[in-house]
C-alpha atoms as one frame of an Amber mdcrd trajectory, in Angstrom:
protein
  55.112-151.999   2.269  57.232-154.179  -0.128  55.927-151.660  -3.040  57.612
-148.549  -0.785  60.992-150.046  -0.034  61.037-151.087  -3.898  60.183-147.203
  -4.929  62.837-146.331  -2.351  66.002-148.725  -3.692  65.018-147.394  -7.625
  64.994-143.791  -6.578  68.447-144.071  -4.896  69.661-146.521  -7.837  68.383
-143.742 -10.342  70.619-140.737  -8.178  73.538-142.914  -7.929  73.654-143.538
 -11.739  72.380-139.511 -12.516  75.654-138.325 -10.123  78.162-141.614 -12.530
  76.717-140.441 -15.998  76.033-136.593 -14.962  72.310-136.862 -16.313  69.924
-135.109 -14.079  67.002-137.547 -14.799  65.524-137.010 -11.340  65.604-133.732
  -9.060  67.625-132.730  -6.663  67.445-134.805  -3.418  68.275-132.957  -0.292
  68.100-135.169   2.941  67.576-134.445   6.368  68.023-136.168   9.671  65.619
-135.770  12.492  63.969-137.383  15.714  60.231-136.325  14.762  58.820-134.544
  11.746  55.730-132.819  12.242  53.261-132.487   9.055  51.462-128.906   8.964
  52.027-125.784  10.717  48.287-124.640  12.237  47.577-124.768  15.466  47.461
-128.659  15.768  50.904-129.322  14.036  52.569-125.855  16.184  51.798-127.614
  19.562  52.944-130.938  18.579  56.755-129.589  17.720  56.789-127.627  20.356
  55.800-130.586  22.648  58.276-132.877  20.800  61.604-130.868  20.796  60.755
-129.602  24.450  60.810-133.913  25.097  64.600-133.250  23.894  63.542-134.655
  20.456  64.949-133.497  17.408  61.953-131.918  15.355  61.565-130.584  11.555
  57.923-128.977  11.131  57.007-128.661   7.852  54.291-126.225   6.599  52.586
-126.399   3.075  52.151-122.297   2.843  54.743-119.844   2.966  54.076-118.613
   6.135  52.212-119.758   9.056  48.439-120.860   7.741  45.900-122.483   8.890
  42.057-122.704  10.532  43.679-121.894  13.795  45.115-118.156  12.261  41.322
-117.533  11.985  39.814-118.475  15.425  38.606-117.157  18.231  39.979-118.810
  21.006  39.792-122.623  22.825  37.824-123.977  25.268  39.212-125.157  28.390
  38.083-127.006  32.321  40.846-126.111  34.639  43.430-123.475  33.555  45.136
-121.221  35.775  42.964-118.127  34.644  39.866-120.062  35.175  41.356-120.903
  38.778  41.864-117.478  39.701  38.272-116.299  38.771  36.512-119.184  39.982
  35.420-119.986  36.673  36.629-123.590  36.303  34.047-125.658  34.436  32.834
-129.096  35.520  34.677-131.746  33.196  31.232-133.789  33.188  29.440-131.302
  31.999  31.844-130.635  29.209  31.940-134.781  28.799  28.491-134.524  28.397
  28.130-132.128  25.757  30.436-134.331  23.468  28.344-137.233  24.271  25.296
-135.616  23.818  25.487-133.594  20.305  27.507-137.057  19.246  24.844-139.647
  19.810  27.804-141.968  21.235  29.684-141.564  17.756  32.896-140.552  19.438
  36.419-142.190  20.929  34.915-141.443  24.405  38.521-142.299  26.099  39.977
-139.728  23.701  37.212-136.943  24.199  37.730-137.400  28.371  41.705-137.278
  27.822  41.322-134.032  26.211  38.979-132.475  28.609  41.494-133.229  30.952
  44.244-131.854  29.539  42.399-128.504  28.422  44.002-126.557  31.423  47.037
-127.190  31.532  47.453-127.225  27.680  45.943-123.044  27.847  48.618-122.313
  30.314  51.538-124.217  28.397  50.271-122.473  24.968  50.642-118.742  27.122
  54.347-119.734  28.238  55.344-120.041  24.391  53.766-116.718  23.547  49.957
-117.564  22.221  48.813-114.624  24.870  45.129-116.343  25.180  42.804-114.377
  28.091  39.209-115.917  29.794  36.209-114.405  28.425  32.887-114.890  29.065
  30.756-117.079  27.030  28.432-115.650  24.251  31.330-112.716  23.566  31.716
-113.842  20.401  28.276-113.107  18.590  27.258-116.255  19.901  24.312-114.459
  22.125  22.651-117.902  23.439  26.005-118.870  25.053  25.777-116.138  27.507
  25.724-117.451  30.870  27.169-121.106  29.762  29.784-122.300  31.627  32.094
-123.074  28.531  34.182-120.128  28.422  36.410-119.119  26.758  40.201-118.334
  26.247  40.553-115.702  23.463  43.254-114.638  21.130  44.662-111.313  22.516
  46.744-110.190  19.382  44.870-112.566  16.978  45.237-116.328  15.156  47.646
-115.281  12.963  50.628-113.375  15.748  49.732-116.238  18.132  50.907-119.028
  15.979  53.636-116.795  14.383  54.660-116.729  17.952  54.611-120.337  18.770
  56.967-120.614  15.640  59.178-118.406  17.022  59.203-120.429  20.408  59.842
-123.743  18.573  62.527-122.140  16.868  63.668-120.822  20.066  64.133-124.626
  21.484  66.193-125.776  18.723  63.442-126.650  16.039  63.844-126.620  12.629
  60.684-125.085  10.181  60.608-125.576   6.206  57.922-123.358   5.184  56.309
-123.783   1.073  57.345-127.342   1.562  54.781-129.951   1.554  54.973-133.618
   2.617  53.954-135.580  -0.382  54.339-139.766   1.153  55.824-141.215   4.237
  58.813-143.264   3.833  59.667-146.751   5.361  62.348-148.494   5.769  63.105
-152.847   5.283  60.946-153.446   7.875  57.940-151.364   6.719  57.949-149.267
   9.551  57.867-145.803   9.131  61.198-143.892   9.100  60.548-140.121   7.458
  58.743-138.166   4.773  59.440-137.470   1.878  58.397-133.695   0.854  59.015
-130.922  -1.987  60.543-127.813  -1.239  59.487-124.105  -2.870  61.699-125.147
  -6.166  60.209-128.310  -6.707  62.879-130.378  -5.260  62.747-133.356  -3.353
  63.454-133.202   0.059  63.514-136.546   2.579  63.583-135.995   6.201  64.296
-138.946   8.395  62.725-139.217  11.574  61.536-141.725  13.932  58.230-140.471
  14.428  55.671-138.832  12.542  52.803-136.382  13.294  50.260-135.712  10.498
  48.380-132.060  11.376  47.559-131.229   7.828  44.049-129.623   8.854  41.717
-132.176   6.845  40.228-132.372   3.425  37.712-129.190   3.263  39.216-127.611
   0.390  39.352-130.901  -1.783  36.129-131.061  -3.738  36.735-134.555  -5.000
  36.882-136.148  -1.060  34.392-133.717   0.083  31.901-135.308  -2.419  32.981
-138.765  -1.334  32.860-138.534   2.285  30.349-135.984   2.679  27.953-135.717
  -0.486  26.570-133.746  -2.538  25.498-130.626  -2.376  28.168-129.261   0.101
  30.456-126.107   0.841  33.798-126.279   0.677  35.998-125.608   3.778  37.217
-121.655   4.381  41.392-122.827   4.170  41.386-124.168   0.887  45.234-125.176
   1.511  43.474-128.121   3.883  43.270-130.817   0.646  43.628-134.230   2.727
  47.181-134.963   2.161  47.831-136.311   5.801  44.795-138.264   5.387  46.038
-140.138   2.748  49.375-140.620   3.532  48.113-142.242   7.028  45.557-144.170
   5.171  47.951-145.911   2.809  49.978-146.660   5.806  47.439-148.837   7.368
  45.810-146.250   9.631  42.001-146.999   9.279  39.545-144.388   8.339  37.502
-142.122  11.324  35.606-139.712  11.239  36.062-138.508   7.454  32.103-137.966
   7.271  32.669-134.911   9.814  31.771-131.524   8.516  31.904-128.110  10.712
  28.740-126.079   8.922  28.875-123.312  10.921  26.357-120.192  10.764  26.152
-119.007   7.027  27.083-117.086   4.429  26.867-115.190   1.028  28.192-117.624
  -1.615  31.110-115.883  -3.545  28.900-115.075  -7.031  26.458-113.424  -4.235
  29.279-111.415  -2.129  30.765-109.973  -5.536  27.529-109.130  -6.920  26.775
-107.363  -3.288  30.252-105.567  -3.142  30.096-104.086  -6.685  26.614-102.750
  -5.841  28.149-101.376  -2.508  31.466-100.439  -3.545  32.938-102.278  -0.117
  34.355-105.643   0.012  31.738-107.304   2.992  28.291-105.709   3.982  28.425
-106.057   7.584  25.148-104.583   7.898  23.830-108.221   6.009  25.771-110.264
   8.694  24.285-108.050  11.493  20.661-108.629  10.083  21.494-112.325  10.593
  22.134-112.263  14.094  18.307-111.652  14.792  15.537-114.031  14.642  14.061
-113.067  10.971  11.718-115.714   9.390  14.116-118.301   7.678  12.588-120.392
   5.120  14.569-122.367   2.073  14.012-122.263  -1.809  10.433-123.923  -1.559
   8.990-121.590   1.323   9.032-123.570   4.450  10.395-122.634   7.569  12.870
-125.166   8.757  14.440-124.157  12.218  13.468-122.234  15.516  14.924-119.269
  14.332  15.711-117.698  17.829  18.298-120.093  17.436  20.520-118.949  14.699
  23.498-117.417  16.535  23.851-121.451  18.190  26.391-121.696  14.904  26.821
-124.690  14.375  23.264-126.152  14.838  22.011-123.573  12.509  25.034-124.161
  10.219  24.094-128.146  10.213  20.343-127.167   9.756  20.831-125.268   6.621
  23.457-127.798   5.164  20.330-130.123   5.254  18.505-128.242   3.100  18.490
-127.854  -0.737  20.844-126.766  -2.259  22.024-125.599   1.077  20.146-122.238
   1.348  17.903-120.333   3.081  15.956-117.181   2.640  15.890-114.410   5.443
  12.580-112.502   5.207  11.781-109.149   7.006   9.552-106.433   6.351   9.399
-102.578   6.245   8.624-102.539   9.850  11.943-104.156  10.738  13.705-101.413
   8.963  11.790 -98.461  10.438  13.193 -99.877  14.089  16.523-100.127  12.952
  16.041 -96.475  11.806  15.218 -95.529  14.607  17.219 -97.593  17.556  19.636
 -99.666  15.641  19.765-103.175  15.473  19.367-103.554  19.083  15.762-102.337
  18.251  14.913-106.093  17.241  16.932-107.509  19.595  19.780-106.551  21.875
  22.968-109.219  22.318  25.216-107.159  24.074  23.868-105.435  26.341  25.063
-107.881  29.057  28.608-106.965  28.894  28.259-103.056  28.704  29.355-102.496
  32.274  31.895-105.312  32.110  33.183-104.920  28.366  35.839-107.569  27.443
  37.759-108.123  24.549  39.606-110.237  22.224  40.463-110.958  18.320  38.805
-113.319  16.168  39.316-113.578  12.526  42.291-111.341  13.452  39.845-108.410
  13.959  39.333-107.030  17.511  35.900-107.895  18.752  35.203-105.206  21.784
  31.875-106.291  23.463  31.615-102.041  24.305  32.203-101.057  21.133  29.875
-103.853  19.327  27.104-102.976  22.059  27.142 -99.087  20.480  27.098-100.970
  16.966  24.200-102.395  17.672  22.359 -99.313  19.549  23.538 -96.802  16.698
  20.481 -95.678  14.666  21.073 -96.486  10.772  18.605 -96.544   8.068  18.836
 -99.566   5.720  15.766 -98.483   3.195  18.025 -96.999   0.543  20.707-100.006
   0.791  18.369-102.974   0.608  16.464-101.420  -2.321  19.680-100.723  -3.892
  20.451-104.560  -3.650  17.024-105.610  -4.636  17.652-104.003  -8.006  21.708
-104.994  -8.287  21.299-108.647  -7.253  19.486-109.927 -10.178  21.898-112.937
 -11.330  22.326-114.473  -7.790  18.572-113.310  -6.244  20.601-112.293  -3.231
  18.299-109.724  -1.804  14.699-109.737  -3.444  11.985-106.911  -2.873   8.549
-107.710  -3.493   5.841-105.473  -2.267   3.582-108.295  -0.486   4.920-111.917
  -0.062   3.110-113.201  -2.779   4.976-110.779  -5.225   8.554-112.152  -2.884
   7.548-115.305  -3.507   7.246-114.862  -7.436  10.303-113.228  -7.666  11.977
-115.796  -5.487  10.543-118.540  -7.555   8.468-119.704  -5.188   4.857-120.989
  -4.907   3.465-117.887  -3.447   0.427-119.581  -1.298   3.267-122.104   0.339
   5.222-118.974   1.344   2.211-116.943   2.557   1.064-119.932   4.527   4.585
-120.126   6.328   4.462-116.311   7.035   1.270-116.767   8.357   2.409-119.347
  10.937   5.394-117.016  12.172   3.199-114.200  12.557   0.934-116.504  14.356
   3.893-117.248  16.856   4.656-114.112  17.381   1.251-112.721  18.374   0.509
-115.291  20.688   4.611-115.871  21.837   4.175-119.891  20.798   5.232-121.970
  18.026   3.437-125.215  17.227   6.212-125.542  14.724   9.379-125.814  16.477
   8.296-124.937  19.822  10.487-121.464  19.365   9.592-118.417  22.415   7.503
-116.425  19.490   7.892-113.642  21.615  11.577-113.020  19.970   9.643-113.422
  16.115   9.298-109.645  13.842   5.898-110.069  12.207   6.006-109.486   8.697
   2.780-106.640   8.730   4.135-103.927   6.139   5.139-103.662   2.465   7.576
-103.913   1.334   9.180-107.352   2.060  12.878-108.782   1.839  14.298-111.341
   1.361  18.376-112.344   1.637  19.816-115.568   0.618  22.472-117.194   2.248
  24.102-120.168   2.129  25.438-122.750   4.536  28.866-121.950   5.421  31.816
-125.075   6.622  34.840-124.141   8.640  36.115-127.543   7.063  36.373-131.095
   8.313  36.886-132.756  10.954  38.264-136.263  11.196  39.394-139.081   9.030
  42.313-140.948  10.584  41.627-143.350  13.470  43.997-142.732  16.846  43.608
-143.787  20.227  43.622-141.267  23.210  47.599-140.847  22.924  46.487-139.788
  19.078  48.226-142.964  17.851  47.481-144.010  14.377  45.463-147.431  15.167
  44.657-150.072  12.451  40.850-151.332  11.585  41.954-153.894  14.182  42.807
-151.395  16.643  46.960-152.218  16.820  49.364-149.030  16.660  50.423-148.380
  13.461  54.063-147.901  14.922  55.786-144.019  14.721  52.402-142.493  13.164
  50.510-139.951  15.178  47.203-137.322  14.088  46.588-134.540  15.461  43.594
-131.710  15.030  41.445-131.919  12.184  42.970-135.452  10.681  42.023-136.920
  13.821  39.132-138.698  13.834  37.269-139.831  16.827  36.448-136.462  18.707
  32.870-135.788  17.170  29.907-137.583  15.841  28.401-135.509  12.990  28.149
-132.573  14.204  30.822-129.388  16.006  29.796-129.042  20.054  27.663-126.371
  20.893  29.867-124.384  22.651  32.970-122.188  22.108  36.294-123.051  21.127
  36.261-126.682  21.015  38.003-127.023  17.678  40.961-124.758  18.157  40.973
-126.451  21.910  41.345-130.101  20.712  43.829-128.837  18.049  46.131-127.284
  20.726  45.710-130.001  22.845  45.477-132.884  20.652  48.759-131.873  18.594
  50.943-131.735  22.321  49.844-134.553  23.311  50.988-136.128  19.926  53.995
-134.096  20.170  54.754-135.710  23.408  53.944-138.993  23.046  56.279-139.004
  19.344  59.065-137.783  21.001  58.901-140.500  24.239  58.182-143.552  20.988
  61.559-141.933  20.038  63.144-142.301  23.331  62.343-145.451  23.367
């Protein structure tokens, strides 16, 4: 701390003598006074102002991006036990089951007082978000392309008007109350004052310019480390996919780290279904002449053979659309890739009776269609049922990309699987024997593999084959400071590292290794976890 307060005095030594002399040796210093400063302007650091300056605390939120950013813009929706829509539909969800599934999927590797705070405060936290404009509506589990979720429990309360409207309007709500936002300015170190304890941040506005905002209290939302290659490599290894908001590059993580917080969680990764890597998607979109080949992504919601670069099968693939199991299973294997292999059968059904032809998904919501955005796109459970039932014939596409993909192998033809497994580099009797063992399962509905129902397998019968790759795909991370339930920043001793708070994805503690297995639990501990942190700041302040 002694090193800080030094930094501090020679900084405001340096001004003074700059503003005598008339040098301008050091930038512009604009200072601010505040009760809290919140750190990132997602989902996680949106709630916490909000929270704070409806506590009657003074609060500056300050966003990296010049606009409002974030994993949260992107979601679906949050998961919740108890909210008022739930209520109304009888649809509330037993808190020990939800307990449960964070216990389970963790192995115990969790702050278990933190994961039962935020169960309880799901409810009320989806009814407070709808008061300051978020406009988030109950629907049914599995609506989301995640077809073995129908019938869970877990649902779920989905963006109406999309990620990106619903935290613009939470902005506008905070601003509403009094708050202060400095977009395209991003905190760079807390500050301290003679006592070490923290009293601001210390940031850089759009110009370059130094700006200090004194607060109180701090809450760090900065959304993780997945687009920092450097920490990614360190905390999670190599080979690994970098996080989808590249903006997320650690910085609260760092700051709370060199402020004594202790490091949770950092090893945490959301792989999460999969995806063409970008050398793959260009190649694809030249050859198509669109920017994203849906029909690919649709392909991938059935349960094709899955095998990775040596030929092995690896996962019970009736599993796939459970995202984040399958996204952790492919992360695990080399190179993080995996080959999707169907046959000329598969594409004579979808001719003929769409995709629905190898397997139907939404079929359960046709009389009761329900809707919301994700990925700011609508998602219509009607209108992605007739999707899925429309007749479309492939044949001339995935030849096409057989012969355009050459570079990335992205979709490979070969007109029996030992000529797929040449071109894919492959030894061809270790692919034919793993072909042979799916077909197997799927003529006799068991797998002695992975114990799959091989009644939901396509044989692979009729020339020619295919094969797509894809690669593992990672919403970003998911931990890395330590905080107790009130999201306090806690030392390797466990003491309160005093006016520090983490909320969202720099909070560590809520997950073992791996994302729950049911919908919305990220963007629901974000929400949740960044008002509780914006409450408690703003009572530390009262204080």
């Amino acid at each position: 701390m002694k090193q800080k307060r030094t930094s501090f005095r020679l900084l405001a030594a340096v001004t003074a003598l700059s503003a005598v002399f008339g040098t301008s040796s050091v930038a512009a210093l604009e200072r601010l006074e505040s009760d809290v400063v919140v750190v990132g302007g997602g989902a996680a650091g949106s709630a916490a102002a909000i929270a704070a300056q409806e506590q009657g605390a003074k609060t500056v939120l300050l966003e990296k991006t010049a606009f409002p950013a974030g994993a949260g813009t992107f979601a679906g929706g949050l998961f919740a036990a108890d909210s008022s829509q739930q209520k109304e539909q009888g649809k509330v969800v037993d808190k020990a089951w939800l307990y449960k599934q964070y216990m389970d999927i963790s192995g115990g590797y969790v702050n278990s007082r933190l994961v039962r705070r935020i169960i309880d405060e799901s409810g009320f936290t989806v009814d407070w978000l709808n008061k300051h404009g978020a406009d988030v509506k109950l629907v049914s589990a599995g609506t989301g392309h995640a077809f073995d979720h129908v019938g869970m429990p877990a649902t779920l309360h989905a963006y109406q008007k999309g990620g990106a409207k619903a935290i613009r309007a939470l902005h506008d709500s905070f601003r509403k109350l009094g708050g202060t936002i400095r977009y395209t300015t991003p905190a760079q170190e807390l500050l301290f004052d003679e006592e070490g304890r923290i009293c601001g941040v210390k940031a850089k506005d759009k110009k370059g310019e130094t700006v200090e905002i004194r607060a109180k209290a701090v809450v760090l939302a900065t959304g993780g480390f997945g687009g920092n290659a450097e920490m990614m490599t360190k905390f999670i290894g190599k080979p690994h996919t970098l996080g989808e908001v590249t903006q997320n590059t650690g910085d609260g993580l760092r700051m709370a780290w060199k402020a004594g917080a202790a490091e949770r969680g950092a090893e945490v990764a959301q792989y999460f279904f999969q995806k063409l890597s970008s050398d793959s998607l260009s190649e694809v979109s030249a050859a198509l002449g669109k920017p994203y080949p849906v029909e690919l992504v649709q392909m991938s919601f059935r349960p094709f053979l899955r095998v990775n670069l040596a030929g092995d099968r690896f996962s019970d693939e009736t599993k796939v659309t459970l995202f984040a199991i399958h996204g952790a299973e492919l992360h695990m294997q080399p190179q993080e890739t995996e080959y999707m292999l169907f046959d000329e059968t598969a594409l004579e059904k979808i001719a003929e009776g769409g995709y629905a032809a190898i397997e139907e998904h939404f079929g359960a919501f046709r009389d009761k269609p329900e809707f919301f955005m994700e990925f700011n796109l609508p998602n219509d459970t009607k209108v992605e049922s007739d999707k899925e039932r429309k007749p479309r014939d492939l044949r001339a596409m995935f030849a096409k990309l057989a012969e355009s993909t050459p570079k990335t192998k992205t979709v490979v033809k070969g007109e029996s699987i030992a000529d797929l497994a040449r071109a894919l580099g492959m030894d061809p009797k270790r692919l034919e024997a793993s072909v042979a063992q799916y077909n197997e399962a799927a003529e006799t509905g068991r797998d002695d593999l992975f114990f799959a129902d091989g009644k939901r397998f396509e044989p692979l019968l009729k020339g020619p084959f295919y094969a797509v790759k894809w690669t593992a795909r990672n919403l970003g991370t998911l931990g890395g400071i330590a905080v107790d339930e009130k999201l306090r920043a806690i030392t390797d001793r466990g003491d309160v590292v005093p006016g520090l708070w983490a909320a969202g994805a720099d909070a560590g503690g809520m997950y073992g290794k791996s994302y729950v297995d049911f919908e919305g639990g990220t963007l629901g501990f974000a929400y949740i976890s960044g008002r509780l942190a914006g409450e408690d700041a703003a009572k530390y302040v009262r204080r």
